[in-house]
TORTI-749236 format. One record per residue: residue in three letters; x, y, z of N, C-alpha, C, O in turn. Coordinates in steps of 0.001 Angstrom, whole numbers, plus 500000, padded with zeros to 6 digits. Each point is the difference from the previous one (the first is absolute). Example, Ala and Ser with C-alpha at 12.3 -4.5 7.8 and 13.67 -1.06 7.14 Angstrom:
ala513190494310507800499110501190500000500900501200500000501036499981500665/ser498614501069498615500820501190500060499230501090500730500509501108500169/
***
This chain:
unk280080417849811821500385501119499145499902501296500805498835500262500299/unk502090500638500142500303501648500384499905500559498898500025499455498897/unk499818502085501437500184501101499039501570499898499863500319500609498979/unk500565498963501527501444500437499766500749498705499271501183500023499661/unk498013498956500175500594499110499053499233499870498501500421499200499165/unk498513501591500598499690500308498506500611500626499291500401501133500266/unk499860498090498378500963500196498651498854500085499011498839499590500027/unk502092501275498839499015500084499051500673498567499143501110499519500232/unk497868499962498712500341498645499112500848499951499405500140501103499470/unk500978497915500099500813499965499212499595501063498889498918500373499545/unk502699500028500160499486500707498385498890501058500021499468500193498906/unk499981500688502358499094500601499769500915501568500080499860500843499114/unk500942499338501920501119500998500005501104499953498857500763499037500082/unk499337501382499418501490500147499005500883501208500104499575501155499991/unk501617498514500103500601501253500276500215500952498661500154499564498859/unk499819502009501580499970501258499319500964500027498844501078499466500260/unk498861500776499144501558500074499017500609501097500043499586501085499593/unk501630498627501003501235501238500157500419500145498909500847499215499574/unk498654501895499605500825500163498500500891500825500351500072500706501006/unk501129499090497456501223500734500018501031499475501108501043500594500272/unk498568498318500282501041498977500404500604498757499728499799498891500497/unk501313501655498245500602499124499204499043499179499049498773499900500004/unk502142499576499224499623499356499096499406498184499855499331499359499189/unk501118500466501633499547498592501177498878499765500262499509498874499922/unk499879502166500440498875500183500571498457500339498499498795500216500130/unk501703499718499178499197499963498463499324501923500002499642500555498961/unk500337500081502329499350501220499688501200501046500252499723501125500418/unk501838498439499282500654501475499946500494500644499449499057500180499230/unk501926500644500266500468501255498841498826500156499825499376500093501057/unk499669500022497491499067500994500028498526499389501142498907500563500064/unk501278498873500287498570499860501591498776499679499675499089500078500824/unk500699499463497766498917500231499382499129501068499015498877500013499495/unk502108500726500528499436501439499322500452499972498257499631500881499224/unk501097498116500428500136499967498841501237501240499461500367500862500799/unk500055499096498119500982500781499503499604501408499451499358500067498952/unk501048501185501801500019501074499774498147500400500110499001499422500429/unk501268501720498998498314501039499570499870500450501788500599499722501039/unk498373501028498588498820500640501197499972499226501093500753500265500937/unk498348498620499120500378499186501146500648499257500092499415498961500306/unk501825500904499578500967499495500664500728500764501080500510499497501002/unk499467502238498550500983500669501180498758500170501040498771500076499981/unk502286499935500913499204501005501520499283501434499516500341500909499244/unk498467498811501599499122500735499531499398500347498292499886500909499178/unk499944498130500965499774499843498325498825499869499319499939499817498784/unk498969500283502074498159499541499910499461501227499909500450500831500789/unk498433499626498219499982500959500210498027500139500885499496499057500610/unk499837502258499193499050500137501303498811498916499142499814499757498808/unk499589499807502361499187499428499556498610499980499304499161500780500450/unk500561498569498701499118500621498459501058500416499227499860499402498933/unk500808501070501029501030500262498467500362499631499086501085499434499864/unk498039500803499189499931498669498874501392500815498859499808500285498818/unk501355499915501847501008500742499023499580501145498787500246499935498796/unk499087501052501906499890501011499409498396500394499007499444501053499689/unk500317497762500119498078499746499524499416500459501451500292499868501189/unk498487500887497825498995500267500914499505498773501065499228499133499589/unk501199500858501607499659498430501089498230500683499845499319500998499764/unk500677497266500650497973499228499735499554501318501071499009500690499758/unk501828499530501389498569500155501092499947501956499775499577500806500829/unk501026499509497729500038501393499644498883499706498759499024500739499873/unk501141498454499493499419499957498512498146499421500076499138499955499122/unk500838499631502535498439499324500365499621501657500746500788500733500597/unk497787499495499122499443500680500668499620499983501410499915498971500671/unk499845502286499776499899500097501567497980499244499823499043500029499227/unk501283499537501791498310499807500446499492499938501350500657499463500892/unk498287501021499295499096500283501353501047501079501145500635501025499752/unk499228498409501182500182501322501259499936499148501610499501498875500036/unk500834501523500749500033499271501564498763501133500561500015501226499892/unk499124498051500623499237500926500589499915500347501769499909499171500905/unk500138501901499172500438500370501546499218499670501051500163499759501196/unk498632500313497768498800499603501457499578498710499851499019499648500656/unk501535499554498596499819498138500200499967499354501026499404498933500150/unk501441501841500920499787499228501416498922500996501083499903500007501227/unk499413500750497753499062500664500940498832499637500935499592500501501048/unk500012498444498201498647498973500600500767498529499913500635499433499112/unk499063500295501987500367498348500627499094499389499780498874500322500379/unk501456498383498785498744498882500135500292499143501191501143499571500164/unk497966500173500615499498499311500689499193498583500064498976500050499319/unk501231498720501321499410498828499450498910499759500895500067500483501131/unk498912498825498519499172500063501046500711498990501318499624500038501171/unk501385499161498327500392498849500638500978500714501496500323499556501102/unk499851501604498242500983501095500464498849500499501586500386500239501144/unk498353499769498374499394500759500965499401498731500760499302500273500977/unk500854498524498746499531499061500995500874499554501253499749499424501058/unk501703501246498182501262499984501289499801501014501079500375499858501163/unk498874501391498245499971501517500878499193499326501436499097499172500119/unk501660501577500813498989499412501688498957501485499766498890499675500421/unk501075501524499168499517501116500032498592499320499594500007498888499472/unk498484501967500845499049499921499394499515501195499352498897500132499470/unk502274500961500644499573501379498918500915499922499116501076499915500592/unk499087500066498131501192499690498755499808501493499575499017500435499399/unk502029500253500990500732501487499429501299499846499888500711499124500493/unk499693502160498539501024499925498934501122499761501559500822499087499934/unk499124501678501224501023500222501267499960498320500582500941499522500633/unk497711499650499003500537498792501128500419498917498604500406498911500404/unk499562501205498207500898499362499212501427500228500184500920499215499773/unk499131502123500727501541500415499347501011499573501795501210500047500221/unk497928499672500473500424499769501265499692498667500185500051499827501217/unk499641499076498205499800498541499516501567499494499380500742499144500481/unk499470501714498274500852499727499058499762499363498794500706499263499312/unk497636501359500500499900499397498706500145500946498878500164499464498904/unk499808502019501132499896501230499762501238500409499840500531499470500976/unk500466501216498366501096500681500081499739501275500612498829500374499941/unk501776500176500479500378501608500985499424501043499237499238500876500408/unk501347498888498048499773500806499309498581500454499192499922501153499575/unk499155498065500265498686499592499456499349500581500545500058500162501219/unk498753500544497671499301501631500024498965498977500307499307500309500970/unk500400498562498469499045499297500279499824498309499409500656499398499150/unk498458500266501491499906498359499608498706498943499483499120499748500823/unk500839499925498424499017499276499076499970498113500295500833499159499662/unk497829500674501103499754498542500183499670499238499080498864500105499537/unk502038498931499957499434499083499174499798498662500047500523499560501024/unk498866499443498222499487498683500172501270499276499601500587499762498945/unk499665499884502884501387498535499515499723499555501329499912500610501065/unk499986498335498666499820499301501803497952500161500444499047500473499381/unk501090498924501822498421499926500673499842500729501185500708499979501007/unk498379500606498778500125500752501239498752499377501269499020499328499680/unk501317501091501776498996498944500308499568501040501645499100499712500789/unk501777501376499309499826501056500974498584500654499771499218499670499108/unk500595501222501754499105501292499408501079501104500512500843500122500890/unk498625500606498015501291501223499938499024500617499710498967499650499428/unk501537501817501196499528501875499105501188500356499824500845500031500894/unk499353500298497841500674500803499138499921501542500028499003500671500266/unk502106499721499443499720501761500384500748500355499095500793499344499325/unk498687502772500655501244500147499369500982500072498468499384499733498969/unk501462500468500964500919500067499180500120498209498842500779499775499073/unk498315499458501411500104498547500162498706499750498944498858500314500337/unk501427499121498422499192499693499129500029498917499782501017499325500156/unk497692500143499356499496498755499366499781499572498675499186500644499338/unk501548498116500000499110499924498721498633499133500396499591499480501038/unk499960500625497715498222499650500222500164498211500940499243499484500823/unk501926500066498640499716497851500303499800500281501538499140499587500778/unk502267501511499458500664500269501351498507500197501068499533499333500923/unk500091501850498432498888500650500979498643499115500162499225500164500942/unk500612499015498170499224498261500030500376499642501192499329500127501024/unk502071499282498859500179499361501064500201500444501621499904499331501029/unk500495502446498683500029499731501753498194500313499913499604499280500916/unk499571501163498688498736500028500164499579499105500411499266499972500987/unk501286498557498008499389498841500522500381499331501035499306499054500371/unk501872501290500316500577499358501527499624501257500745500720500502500863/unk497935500052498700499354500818501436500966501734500100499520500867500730/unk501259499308498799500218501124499916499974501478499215498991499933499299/unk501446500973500551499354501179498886501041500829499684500461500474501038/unk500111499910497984500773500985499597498911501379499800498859500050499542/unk502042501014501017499724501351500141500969500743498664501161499838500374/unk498861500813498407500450500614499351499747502056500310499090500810500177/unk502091499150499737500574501325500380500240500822498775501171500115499639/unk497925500450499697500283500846499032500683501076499899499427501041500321/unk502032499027499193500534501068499965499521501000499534499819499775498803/unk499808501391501493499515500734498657501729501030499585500852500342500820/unk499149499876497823500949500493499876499577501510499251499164500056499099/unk501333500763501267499608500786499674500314500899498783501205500249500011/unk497937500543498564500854500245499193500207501149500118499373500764500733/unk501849499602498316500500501165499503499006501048499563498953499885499363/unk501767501364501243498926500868499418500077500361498568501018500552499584/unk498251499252499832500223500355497737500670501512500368499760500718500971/unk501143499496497928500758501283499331498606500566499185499207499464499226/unk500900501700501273498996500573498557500566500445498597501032500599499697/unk498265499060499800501067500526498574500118501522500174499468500908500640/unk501255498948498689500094501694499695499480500650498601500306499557498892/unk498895501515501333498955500710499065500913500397498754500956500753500187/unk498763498760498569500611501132498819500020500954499717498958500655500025/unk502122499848499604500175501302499933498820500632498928499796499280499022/unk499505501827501042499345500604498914500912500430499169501086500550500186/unk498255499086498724500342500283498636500464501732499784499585500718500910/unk501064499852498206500374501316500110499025500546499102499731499639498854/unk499752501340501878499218501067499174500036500040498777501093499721499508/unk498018500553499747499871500823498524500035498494499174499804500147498793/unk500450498152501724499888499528499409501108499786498607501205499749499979/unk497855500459498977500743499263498761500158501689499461500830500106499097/unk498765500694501156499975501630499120501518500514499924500372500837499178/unk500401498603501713501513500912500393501054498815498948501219500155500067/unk498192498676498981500498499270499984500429500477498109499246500560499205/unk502322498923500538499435500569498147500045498957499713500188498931500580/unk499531501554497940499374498547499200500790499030498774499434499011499536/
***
């Protein structure tokens, strides 16, 4: 058997149907489209969802939730991921130069999938959940957490009320 003598099985190809070629052929004068209305002429379908003039479903269902921008901000990471790394310092620069990390990622979060069996230090931008930080602890190594501090806004002071106008209630009639 060659690649250039394989067929597909009897009966598995069927040929296309050329409509609107004659009447012989069982699909011609109307081609299948049936007699007259909307779709039968060219261009005759109208946009899609158009339920002919009723309010269409995906107007009459409510909007819900939102895409969030910073979803791809933190990369999870597997531990199985860091037993491939040849590095023995794990920062956000030797993930993203690995290829386990996208380009774009402010930062990255280790979690429990796989065994880890290295000793690693962790640095950095590079977080642990609790199973995670178990385990590289327990194959001899230590995560270092890098506290961002962020800093806040300075408060608006309110602004003082105006005093009341002189003389009170005396200028007032009754």
């Amino acid at each position: 058997m060659r690649l250039n003598s394989l067929k597909p099985a009897a009966g598995a190809n069927k040929d296309r149907h050329r409509v609107g070629r004659g009447g012989g052929s069982g699909w011609g004068k109307t081609a299948g489209r049936g007699h007259k209305g909307q779709k039968a002429r060219s261009g005759g379908f109208h946009k899609v969802g158009f339920e002919g003039g009723q309010m269409p479903l995906h107007r009459r269902l409510p909007k819900r939730g939102f895409t969030s921008l910073t979803r791809n901000d933190v990369a999870e990471v597997r531990l199985s991921d860091l037993e491939k790394l040849s590095v023995a310092e794990v920062d956000l620069a030797a993930l993203r130069s690995a290829g386990i990390v996208p380009h774009g990622a402010l930062g990255a979060k280790i979690i429990v999938s796989g065994k880890l069996t290295k000793k690693l230090e962790v640095k950095g931008d590079v977080k642990a959940s609790k199973g995670a930080r178990a385990a590289i602890e327990g194959a001899g190594g230590k995560v270092e957490v890098v506290e961002t501090q962020v800093e806040e806004k300075p408060k608006k002071e309110k602004k003082k009320q105006k005093p009341e106008a002189k003389g009170g209630e005396e200028g007032q009639k009754a």
